[in-house]
PDB file with SEQRES, HELIX, SHEET and CRYST1 records, atoms N, CA, C and O in Angstrom:
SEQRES   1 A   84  UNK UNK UNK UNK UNK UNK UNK UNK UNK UNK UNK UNK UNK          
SEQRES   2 A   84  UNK UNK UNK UNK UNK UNK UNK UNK UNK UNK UNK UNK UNK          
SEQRES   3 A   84  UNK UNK UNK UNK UNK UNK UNK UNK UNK UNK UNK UNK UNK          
SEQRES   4 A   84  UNK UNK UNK UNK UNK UNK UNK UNK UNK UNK UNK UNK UNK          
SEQRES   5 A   84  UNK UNK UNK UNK UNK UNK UNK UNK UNK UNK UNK UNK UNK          
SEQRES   6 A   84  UNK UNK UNK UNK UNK UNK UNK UNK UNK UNK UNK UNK UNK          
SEQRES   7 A   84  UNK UNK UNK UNK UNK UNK                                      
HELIX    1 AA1 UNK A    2  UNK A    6  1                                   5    
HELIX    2 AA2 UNK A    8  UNK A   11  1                                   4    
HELIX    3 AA3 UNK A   13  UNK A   26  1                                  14    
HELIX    4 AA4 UNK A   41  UNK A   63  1                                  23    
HELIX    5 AA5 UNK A   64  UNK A   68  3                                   5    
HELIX    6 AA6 UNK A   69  UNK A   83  1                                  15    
CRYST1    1.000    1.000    1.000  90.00  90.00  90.00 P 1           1          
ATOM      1  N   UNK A   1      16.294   4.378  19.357  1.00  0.00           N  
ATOM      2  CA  UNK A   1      15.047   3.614  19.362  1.00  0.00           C  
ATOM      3  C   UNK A   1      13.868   4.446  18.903  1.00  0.00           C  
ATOM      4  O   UNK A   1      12.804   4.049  18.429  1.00  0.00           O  
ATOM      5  N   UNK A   2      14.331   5.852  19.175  1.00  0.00           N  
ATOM      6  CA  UNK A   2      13.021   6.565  18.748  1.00  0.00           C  
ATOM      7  C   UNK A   2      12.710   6.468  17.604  1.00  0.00           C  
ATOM      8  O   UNK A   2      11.644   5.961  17.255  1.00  0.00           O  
ATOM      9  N   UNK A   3      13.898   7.104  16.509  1.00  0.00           N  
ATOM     10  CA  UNK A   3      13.748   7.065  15.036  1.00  0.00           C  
ATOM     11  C   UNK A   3      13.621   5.446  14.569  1.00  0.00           C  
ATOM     12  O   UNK A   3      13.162   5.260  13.442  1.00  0.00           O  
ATOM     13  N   UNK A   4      13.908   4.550  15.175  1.00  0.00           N  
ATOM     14  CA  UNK A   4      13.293   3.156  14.661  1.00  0.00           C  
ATOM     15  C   UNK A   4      11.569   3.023  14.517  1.00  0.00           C  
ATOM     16  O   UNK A   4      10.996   2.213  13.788  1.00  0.00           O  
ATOM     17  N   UNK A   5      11.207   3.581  15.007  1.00  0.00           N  
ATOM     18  CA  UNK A   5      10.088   3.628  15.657  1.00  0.00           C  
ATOM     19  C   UNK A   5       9.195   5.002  15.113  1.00  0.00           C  
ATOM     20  O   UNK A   5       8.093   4.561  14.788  1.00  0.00           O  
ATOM     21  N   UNK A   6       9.229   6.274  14.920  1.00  0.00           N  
ATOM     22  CA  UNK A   6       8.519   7.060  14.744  1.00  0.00           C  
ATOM     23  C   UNK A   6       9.031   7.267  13.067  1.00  0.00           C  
ATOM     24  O   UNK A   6       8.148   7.726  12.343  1.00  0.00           O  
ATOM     25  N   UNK A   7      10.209   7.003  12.479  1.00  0.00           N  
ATOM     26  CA  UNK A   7      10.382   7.412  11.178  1.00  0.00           C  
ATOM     27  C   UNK A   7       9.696   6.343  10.139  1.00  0.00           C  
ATOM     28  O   UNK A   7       9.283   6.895   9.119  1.00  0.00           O  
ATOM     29  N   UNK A   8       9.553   5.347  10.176  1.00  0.00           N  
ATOM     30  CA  UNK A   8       8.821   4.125   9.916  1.00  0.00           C  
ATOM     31  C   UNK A   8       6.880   4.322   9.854  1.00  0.00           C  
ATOM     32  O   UNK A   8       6.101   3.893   9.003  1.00  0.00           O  
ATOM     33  N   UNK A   9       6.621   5.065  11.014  1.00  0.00           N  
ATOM     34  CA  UNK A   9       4.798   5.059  11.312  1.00  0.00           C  
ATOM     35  C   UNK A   9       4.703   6.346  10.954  1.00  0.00           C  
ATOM     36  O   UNK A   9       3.612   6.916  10.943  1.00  0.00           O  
ATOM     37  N   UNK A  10       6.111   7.097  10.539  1.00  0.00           N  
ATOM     38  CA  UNK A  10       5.472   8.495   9.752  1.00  0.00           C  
ATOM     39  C   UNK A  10       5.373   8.229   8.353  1.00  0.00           C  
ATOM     40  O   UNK A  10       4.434   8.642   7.673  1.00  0.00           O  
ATOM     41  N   UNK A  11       6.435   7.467   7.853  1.00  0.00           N  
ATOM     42  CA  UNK A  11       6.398   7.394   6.718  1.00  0.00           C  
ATOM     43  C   UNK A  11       5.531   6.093   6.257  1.00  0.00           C  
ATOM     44  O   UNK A  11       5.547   5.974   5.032  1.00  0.00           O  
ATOM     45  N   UNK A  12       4.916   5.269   6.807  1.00  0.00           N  
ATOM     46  CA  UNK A  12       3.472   4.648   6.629  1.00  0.00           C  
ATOM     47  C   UNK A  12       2.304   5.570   6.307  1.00  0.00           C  
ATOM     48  O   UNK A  12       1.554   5.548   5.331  1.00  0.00           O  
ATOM     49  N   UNK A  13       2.329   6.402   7.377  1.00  0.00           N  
ATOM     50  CA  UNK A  13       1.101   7.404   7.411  1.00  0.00           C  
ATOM     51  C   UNK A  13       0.700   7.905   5.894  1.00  0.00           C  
ATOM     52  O   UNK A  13      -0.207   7.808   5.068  1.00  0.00           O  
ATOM     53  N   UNK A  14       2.494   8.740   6.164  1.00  0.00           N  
ATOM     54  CA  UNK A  14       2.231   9.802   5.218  1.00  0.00           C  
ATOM     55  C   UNK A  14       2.220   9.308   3.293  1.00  0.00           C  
ATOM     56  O   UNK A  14       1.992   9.997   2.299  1.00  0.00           O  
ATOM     57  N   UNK A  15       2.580   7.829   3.447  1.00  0.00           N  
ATOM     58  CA  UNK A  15       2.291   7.124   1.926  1.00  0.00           C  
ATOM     59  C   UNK A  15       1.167   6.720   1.919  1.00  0.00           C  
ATOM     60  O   UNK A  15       0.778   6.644   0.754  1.00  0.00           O  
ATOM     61  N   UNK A  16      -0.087   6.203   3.109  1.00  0.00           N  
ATOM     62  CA  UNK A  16      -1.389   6.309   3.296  1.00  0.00           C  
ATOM     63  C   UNK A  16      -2.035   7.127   2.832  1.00  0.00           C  
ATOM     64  O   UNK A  16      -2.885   7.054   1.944  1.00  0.00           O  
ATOM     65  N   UNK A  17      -1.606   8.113   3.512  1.00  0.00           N  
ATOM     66  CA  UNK A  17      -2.327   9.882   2.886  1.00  0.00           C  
ATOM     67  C   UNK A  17      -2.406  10.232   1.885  1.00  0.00           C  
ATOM     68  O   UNK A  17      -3.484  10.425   1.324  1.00  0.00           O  
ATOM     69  N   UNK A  18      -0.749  10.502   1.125  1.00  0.00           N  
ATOM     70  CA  UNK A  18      -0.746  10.613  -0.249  1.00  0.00           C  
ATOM     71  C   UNK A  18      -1.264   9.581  -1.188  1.00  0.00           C  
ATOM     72  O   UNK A  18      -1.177   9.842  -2.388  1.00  0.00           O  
ATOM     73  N   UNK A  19      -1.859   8.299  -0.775  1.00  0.00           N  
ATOM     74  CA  UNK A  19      -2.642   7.384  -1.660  1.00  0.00           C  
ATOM     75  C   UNK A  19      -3.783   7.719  -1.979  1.00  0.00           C  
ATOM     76  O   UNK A  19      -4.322   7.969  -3.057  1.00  0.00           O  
ATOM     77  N   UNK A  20      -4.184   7.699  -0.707  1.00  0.00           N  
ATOM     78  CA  UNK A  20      -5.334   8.815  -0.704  1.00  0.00           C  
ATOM     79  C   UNK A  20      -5.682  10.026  -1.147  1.00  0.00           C  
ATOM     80  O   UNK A  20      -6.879  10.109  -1.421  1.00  0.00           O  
ATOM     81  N   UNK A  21      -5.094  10.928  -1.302  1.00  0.00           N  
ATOM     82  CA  UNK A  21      -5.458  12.216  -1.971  1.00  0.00           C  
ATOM     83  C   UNK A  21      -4.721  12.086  -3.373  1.00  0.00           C  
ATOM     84  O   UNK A  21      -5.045  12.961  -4.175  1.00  0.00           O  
ATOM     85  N   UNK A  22      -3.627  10.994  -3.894  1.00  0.00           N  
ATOM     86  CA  UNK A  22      -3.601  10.382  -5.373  1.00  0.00           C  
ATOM     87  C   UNK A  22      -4.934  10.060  -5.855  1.00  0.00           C  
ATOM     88  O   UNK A  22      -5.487  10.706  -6.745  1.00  0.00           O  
ATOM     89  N   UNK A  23      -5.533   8.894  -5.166  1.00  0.00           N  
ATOM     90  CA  UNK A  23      -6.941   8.051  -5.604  1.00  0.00           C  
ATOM     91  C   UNK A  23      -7.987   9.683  -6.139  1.00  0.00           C  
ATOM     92  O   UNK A  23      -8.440   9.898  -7.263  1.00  0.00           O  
ATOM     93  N   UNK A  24      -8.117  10.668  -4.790  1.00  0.00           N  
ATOM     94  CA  UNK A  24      -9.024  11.176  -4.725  1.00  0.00           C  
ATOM     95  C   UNK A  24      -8.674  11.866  -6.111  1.00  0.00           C  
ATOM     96  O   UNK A  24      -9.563  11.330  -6.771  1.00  0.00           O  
ATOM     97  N   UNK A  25      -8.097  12.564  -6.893  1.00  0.00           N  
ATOM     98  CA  UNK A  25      -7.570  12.993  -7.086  1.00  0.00           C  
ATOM     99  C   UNK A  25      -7.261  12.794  -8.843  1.00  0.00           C  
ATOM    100  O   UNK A  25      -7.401  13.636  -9.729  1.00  0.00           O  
ATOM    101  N   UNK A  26      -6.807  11.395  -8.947  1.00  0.00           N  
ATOM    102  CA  UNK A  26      -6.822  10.929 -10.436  1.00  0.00           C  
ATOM    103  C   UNK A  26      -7.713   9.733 -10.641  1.00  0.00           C  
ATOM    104  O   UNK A  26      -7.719   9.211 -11.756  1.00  0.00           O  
ATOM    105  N   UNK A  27      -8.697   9.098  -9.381  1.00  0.00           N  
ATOM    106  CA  UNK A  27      -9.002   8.024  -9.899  1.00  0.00           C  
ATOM    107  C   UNK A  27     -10.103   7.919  -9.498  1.00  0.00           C  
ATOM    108  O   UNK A  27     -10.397   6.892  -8.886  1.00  0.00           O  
ATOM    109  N   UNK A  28     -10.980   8.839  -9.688  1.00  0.00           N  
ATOM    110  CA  UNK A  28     -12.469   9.586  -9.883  1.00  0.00           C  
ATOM    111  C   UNK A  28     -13.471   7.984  -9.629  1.00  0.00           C  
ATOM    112  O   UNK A  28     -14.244   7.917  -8.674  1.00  0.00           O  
ATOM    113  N   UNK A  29     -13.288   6.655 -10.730  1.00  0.00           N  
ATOM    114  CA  UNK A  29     -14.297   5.813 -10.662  1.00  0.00           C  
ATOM    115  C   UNK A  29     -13.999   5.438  -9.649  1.00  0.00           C  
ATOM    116  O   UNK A  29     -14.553   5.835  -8.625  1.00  0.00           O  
ATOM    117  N   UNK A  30     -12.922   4.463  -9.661  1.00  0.00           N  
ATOM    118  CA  UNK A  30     -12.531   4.208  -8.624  1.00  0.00           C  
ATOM    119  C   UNK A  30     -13.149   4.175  -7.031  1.00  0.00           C  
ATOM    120  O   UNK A  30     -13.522   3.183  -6.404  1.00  0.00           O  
ATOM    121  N   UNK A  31     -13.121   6.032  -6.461  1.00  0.00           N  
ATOM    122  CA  UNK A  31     -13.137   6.233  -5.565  1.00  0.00           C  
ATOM    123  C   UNK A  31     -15.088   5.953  -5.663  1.00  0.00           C  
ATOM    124  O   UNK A  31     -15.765   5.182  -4.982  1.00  0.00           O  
ATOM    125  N   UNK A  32     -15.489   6.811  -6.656  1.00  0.00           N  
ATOM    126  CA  UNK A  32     -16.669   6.390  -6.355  1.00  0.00           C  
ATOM    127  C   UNK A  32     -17.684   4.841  -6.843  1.00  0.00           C  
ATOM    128  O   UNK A  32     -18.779   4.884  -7.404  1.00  0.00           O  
ATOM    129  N   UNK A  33     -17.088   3.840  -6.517  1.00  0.00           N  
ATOM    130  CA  UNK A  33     -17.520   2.891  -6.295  1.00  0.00           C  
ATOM    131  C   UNK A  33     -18.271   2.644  -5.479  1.00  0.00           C  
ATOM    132  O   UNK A  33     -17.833   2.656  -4.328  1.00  0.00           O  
ATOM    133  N   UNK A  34     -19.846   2.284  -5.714  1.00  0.00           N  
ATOM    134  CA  UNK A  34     -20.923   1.811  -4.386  1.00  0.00           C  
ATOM    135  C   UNK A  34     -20.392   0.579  -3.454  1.00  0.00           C  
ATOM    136  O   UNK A  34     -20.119  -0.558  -3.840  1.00  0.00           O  
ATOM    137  N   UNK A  35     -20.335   0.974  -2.443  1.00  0.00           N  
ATOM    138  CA  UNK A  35     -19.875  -0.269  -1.551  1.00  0.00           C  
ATOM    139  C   UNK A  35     -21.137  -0.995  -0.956  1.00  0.00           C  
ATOM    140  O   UNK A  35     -21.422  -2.192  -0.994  1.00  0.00           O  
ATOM    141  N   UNK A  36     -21.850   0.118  -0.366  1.00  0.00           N  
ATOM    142  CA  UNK A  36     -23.087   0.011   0.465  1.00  0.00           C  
ATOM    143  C   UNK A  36     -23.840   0.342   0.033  1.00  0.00           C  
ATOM    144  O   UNK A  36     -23.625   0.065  -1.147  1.00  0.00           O  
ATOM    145  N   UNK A  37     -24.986   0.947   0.105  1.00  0.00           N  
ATOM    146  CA  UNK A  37     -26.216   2.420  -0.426  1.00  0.00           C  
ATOM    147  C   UNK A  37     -25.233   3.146  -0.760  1.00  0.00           C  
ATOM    148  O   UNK A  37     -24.272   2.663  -1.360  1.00  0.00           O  
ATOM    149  N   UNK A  38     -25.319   4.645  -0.375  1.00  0.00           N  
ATOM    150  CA  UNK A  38     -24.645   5.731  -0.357  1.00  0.00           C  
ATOM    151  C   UNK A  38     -22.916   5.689  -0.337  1.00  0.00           C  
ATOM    152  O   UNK A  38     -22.185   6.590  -0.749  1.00  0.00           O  
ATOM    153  N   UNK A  39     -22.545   4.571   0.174  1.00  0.00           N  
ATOM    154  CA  UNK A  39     -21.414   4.179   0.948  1.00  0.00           C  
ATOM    155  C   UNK A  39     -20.865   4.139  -0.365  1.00  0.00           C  
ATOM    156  O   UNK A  39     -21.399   3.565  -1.315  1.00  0.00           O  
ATOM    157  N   UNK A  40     -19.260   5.066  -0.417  1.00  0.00           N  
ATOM    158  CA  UNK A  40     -18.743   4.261  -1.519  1.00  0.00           C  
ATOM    159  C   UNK A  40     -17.018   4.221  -0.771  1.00  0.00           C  
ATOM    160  O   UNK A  40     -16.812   4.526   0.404  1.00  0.00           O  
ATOM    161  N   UNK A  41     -15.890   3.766  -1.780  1.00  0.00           N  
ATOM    162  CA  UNK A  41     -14.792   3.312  -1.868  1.00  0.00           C  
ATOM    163  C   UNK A  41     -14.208   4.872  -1.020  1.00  0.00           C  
ATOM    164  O   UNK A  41     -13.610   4.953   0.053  1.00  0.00           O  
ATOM    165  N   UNK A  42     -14.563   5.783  -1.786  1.00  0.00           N  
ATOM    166  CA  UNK A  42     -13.864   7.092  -1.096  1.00  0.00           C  
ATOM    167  C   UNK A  42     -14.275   7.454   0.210  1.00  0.00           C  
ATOM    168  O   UNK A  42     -13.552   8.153   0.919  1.00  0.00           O  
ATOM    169  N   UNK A  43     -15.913   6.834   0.766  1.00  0.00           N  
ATOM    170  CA  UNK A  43     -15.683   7.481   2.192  1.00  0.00           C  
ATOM    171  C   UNK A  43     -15.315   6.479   2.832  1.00  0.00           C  
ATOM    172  O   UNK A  43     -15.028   6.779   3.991  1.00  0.00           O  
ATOM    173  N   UNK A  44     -15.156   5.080   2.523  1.00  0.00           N  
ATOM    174  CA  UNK A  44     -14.697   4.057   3.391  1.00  0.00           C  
ATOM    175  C   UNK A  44     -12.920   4.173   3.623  1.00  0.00           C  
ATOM    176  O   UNK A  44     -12.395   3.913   4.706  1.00  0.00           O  
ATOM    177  N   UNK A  45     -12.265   4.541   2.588  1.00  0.00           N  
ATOM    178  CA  UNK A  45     -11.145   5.073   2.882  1.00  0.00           C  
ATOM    179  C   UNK A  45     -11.200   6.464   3.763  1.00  0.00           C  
ATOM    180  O   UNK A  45     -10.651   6.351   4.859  1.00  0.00           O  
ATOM    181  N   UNK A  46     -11.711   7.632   3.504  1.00  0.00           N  
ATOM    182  CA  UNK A  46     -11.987   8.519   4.431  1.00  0.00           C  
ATOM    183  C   UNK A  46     -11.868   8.201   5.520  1.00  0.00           C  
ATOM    184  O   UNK A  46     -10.739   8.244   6.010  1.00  0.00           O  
ATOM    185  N   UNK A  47     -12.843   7.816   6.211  1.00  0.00           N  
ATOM    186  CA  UNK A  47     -12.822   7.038   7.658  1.00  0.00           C  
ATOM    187  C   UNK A  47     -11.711   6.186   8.284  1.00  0.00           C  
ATOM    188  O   UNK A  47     -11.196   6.283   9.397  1.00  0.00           O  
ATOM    189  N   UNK A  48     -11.384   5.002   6.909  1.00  0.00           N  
ATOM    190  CA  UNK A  48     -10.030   4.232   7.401  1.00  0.00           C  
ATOM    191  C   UNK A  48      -8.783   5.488   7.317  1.00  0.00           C  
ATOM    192  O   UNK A  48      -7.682   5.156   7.755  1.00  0.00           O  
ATOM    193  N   UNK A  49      -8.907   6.647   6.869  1.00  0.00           N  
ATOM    194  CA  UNK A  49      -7.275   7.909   7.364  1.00  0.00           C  
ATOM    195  C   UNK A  49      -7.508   8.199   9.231  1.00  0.00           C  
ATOM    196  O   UNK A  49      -6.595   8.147  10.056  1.00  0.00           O  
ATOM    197  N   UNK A  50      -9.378   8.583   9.614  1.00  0.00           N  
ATOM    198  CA  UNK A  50      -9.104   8.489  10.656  1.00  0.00           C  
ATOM    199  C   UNK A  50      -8.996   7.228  12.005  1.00  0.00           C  
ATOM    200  O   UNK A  50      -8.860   7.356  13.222  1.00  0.00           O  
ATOM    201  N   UNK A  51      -9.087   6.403  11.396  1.00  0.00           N  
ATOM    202  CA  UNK A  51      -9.102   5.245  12.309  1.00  0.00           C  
ATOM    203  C   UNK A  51      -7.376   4.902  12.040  1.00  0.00           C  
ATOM    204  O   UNK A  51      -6.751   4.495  13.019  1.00  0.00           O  
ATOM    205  N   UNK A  52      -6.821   5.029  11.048  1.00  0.00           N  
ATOM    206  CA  UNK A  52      -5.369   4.822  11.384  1.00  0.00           C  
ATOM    207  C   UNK A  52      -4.637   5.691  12.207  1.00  0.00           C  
ATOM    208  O   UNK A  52      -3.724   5.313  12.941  1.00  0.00           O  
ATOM    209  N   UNK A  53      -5.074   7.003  12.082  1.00  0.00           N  
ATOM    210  CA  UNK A  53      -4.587   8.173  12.714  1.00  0.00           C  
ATOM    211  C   UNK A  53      -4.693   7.788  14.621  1.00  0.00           C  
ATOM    212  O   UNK A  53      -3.856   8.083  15.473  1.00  0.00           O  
ATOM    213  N   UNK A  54      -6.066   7.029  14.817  1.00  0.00           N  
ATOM    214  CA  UNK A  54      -6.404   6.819  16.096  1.00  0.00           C  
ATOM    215  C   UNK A  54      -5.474   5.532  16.808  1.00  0.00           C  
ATOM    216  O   UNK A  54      -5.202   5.426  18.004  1.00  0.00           O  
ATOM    217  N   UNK A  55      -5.033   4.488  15.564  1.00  0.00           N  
ATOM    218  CA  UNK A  55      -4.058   3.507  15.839  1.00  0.00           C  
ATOM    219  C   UNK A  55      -2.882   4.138  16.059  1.00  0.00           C  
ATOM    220  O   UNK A  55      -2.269   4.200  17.125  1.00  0.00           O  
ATOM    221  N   UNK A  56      -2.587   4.613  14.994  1.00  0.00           N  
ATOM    222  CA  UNK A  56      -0.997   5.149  15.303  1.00  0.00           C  
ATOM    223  C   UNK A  56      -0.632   5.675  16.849  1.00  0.00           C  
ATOM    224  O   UNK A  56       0.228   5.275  17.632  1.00  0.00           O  
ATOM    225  N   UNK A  57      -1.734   6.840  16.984  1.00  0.00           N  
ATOM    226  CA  UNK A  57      -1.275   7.599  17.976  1.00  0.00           C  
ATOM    227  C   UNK A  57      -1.798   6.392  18.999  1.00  0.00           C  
ATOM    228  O   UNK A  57      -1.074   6.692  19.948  1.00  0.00           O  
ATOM    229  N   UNK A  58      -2.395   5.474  19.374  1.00  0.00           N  
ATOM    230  CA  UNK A  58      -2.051   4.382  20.439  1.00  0.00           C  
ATOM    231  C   UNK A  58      -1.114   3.959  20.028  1.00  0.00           C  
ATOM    232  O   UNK A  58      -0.233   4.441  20.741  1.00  0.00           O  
ATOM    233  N   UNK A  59      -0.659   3.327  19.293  1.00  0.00           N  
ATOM    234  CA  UNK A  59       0.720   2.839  19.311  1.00  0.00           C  
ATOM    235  C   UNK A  59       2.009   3.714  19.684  1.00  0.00           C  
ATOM    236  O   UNK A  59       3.020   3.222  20.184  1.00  0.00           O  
ATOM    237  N   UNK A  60       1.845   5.101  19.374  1.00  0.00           N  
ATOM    238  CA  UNK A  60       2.765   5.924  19.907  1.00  0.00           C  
ATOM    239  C   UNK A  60       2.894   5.974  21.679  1.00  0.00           C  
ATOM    240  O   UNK A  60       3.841   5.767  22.437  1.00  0.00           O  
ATOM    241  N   UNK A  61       1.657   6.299  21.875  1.00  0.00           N  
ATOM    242  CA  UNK A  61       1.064   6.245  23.607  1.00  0.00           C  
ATOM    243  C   UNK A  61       1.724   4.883  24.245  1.00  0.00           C  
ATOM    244  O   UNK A  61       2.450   4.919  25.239  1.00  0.00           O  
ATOM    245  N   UNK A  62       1.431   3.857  23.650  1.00  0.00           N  
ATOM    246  CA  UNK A  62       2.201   2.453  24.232  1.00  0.00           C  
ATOM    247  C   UNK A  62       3.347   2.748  24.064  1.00  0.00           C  
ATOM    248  O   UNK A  62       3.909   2.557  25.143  1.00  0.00           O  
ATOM    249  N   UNK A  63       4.379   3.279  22.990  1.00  0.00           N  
ATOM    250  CA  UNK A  63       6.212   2.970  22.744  1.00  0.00           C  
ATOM    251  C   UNK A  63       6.572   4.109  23.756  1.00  0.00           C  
ATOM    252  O   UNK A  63       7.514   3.916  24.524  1.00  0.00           O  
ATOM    253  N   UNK A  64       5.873   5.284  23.799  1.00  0.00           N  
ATOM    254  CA  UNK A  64       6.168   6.286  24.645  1.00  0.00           C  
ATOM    255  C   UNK A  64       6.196   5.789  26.453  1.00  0.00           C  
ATOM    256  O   UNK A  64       6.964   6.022  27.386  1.00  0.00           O  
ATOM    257  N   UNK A  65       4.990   5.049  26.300  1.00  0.00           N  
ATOM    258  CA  UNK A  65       4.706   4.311  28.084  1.00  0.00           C  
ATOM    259  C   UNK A  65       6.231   3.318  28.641  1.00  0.00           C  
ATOM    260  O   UNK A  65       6.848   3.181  29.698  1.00  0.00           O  
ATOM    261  N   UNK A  66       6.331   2.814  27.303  1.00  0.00           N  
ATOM    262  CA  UNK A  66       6.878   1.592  27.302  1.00  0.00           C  
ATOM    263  C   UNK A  66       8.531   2.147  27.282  1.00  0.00           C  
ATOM    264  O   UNK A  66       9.214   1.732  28.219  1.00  0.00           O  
ATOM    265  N   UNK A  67       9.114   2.923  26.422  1.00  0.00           N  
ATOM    266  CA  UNK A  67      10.359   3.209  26.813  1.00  0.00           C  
ATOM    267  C   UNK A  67      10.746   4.184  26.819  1.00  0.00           C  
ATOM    268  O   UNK A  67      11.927   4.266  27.159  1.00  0.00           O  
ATOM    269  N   UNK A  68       9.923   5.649  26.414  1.00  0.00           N  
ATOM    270  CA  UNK A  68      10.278   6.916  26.312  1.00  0.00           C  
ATOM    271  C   UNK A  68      10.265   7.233  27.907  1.00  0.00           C  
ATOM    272  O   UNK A  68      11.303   7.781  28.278  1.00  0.00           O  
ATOM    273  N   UNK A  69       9.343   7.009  28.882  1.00  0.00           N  
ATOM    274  CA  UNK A  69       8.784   7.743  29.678  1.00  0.00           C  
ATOM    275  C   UNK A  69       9.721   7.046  31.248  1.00  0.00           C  
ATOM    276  O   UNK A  69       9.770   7.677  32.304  1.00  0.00           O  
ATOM    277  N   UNK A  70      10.198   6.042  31.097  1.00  0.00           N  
ATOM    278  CA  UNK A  70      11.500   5.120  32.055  1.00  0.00           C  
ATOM    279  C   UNK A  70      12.632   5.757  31.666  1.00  0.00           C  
ATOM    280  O   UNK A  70      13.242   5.882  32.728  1.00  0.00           O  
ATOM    281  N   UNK A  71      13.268   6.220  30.843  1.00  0.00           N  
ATOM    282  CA  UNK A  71      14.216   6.930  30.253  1.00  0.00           C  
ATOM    283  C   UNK A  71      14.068   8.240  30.875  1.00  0.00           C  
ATOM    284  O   UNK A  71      14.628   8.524  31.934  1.00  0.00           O  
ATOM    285  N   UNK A  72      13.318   9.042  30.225  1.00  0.00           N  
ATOM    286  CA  UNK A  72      12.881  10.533  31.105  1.00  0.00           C  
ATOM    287  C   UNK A  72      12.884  10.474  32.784  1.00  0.00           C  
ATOM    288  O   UNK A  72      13.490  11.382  33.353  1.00  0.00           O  
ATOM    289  N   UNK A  73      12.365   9.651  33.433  1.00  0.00           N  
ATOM    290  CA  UNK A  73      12.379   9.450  34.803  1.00  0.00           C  
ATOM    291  C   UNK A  73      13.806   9.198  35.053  1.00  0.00           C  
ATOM    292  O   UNK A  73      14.302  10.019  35.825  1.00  0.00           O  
ATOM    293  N   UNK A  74      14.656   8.232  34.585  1.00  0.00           N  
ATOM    294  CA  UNK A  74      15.844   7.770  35.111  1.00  0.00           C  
ATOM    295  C   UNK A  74      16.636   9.459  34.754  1.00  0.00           C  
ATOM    296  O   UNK A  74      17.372   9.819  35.673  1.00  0.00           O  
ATOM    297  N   UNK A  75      16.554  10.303  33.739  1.00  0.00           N  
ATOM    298  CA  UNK A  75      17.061  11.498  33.843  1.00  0.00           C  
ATOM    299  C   UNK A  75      16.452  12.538  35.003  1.00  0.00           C  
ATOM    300  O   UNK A  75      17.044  13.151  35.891  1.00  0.00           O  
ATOM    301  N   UNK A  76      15.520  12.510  34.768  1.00  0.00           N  
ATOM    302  CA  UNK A  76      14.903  13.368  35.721  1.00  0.00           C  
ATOM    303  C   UNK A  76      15.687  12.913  37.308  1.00  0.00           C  
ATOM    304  O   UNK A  76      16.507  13.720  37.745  1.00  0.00           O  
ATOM    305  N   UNK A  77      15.474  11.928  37.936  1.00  0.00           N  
ATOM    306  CA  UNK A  77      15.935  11.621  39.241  1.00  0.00           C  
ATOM    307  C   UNK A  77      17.238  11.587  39.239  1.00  0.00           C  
ATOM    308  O   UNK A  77      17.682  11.607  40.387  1.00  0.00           O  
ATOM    309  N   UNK A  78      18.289  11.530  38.166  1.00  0.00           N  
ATOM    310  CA  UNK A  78      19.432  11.483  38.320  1.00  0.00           C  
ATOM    311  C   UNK A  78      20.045  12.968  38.355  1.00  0.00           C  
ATOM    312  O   UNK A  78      21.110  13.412  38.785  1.00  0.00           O  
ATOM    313  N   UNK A  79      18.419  13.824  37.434  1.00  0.00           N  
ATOM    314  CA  UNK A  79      19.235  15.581  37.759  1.00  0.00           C  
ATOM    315  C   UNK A  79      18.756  15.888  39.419  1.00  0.00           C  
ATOM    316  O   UNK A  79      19.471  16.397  40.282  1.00  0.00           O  
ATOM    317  N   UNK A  80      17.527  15.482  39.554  1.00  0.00           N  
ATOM    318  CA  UNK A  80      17.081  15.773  40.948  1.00  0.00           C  
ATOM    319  C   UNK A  80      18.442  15.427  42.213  1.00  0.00           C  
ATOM    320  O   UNK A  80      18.826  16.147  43.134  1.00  0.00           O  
ATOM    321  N   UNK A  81      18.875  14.174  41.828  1.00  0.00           N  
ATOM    322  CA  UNK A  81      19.817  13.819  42.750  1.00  0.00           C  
ATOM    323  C   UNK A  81      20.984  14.451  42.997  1.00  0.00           C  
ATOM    324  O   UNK A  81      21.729  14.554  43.971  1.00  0.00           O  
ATOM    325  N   UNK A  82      20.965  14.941  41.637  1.00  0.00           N  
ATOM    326  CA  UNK A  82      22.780  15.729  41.534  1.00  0.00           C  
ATOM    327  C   UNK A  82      22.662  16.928  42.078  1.00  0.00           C  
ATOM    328  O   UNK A  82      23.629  17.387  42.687  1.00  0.00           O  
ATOM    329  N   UNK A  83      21.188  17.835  41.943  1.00  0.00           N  
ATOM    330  CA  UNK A  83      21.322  18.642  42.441  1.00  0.00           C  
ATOM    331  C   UNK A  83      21.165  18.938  44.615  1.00  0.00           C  
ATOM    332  O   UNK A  83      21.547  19.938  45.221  1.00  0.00           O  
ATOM    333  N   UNK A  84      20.540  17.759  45.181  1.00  0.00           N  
ATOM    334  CA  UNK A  84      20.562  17.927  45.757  1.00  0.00           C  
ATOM    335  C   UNK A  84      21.783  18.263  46.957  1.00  0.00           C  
ATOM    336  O   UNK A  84      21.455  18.598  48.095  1.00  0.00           O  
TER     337      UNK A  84                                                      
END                                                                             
């Protein structure tokens, strides 16, 4: 369940990223497109690398709550028990 789950939101990420530093990189107008005033295409992506970064890792925090961390306990008490 893990690798269902973490090999999938790495490899989202990390084709995010590399879009991103592609764009930055070969597609110069592009990035600098006025969105706002000052605001353009490249820092609005900027910002959207760290706001995904801040999703992901909640979503990790929830799959981890949700079935990593019931798993670890049911080991943990079952070594606690054996050893007692």
């Amino acid at each position: 369940r893990l690798r269902r789950f973490v090999f999938p939101m790495s490899a989202l990420f990390l084709i995010w990223y590399f879009a991103y530093v592609m764009l930055g990189a070969f597609a110069h107008d592009f990035m600098a497109i006025k969105v706002w005033g000052d605001v353009n295409v490249g820092l609005l992506i900027g910002i959207g690398q760290f706001a995904s970064t801040f999703v992901i890792t909640g979503f990790y925090v929830w799959f981890a709550n949700r079935e990593l961390d019931p798993r670890a306990e049911a080991i943990r008490a079952e070594l606690e028990g054996g050893a007692a």
